[in-house]
Legacy VTK file of the C-alpha trace (Angstrom):
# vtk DataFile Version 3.0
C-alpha trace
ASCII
DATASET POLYDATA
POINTS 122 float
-4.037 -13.020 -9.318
-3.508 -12.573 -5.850
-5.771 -13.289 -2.691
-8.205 -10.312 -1.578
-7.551 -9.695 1.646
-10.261 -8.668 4.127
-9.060 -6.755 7.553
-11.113 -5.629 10.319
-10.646 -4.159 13.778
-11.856 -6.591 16.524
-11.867 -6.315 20.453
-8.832 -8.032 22.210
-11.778 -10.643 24.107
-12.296 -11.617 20.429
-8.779 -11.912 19.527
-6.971 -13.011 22.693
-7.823 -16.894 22.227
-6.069 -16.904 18.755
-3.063 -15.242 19.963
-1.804 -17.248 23.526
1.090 -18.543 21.706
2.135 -14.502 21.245
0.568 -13.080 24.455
2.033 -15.344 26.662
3.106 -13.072 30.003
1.834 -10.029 28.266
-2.167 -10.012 28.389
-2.691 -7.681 31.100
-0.319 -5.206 29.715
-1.794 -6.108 26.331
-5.579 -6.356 27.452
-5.247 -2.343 28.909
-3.637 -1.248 26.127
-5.605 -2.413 23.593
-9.108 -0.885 26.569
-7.375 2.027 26.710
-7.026 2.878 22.578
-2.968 2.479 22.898
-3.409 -1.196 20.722
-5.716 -2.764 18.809
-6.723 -5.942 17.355
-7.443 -7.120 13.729
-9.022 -10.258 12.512
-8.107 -11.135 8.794
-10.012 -13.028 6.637
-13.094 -13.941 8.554
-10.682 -15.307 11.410
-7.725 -16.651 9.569
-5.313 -14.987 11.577
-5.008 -12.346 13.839
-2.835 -9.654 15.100
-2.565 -6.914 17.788
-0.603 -3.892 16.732
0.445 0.263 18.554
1.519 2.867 16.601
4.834 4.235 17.786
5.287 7.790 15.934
5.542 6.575 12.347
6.345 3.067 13.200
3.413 0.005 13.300
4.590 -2.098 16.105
2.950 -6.030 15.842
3.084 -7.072 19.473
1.524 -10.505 18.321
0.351 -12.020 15.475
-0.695 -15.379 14.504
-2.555 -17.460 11.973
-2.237 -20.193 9.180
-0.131 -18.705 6.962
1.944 -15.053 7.866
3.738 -15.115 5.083
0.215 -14.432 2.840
0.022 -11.741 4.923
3.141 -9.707 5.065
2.415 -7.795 1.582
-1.039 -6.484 3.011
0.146 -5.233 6.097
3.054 -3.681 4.557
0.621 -1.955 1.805
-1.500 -0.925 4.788
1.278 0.246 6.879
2.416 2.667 4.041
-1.077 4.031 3.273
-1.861 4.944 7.425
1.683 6.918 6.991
4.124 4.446 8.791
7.630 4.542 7.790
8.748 1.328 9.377
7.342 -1.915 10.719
8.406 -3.684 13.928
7.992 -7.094 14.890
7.672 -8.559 18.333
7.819 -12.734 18.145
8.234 -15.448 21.188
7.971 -17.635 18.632
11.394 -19.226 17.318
9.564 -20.495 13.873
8.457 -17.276 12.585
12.061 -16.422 12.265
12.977 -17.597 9.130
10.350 -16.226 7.355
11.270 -13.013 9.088
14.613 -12.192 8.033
13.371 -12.293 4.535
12.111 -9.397 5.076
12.995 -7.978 7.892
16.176 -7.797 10.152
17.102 -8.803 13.498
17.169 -5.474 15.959
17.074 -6.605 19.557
17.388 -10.352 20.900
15.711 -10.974 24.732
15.726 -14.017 26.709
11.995 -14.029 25.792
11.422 -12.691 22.311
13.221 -11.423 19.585
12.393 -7.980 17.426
13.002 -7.482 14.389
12.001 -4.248 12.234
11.703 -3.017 7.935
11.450 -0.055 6.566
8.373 0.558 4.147
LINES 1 123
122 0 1 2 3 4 5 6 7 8 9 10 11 12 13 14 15 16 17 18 19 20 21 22 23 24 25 26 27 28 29 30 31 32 33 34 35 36 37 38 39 40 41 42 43 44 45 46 47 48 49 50 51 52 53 54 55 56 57 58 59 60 61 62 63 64 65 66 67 68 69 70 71 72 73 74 75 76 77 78 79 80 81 82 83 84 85 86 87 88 89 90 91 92 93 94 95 96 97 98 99 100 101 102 103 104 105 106 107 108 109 110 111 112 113 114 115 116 117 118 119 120 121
């Protein structure tokens, strides 16, 4: 049986101290977009993890997410993705450890000297 899996939309104030591994360098750019309805933030289960997303055309873009365990995750975003229309999902990281549960699923698009991005189609 798996998990049930409870999302909701929460302000960047509430979500910013759960995500300074992900924001690091980018909260102003972060904080406006999220003020100015560009991005937005979502809590999962009651504060488990957290994530701050854009929607790019038909692509969900995760500027940052983290939390105990992405990995329980990835199959609820993905079914959520599909359902709001997205085609693809692209994934920002500054975090080196994420990556190998990444390329399980997704693939490598664009390597910076401060993040990597990888992307899947739905």
């Amino acid at each position: 049986m798996e998990k049930e899996i409870s999302t909701k939309a929460c302000s960047f104030d509430d979500a910013a101290p759960f995500l300074v591994k992900s924001l690091a360098g980018d909260e102003i750019p972060l904080r406006l977009e999220c003020e100015n309805g560009v991005s937005q933030c979502w809590r999962f289960n009651k504060g488990e993890a957290h994530m701050l997303t854009r929607a790019e055309s038909r692509e969900l873009v995760i500027c940052c997410f983290e939390g105990k365990n992405l990995n329980s995750f990835v199959d609820h975003i993905f079914k959520a993705a599909a359902h709001c229309g997205f085609s693809s999902i692209r994934f920002h990281t500054k975090r080196p450890a994420i990556l190998k549960l990444l390329n399980q699923r997704f693939y490598l698009v664009e390597r910076r000297d401060y993040e990597q991005v990888f992307r899947s189609d739905i």
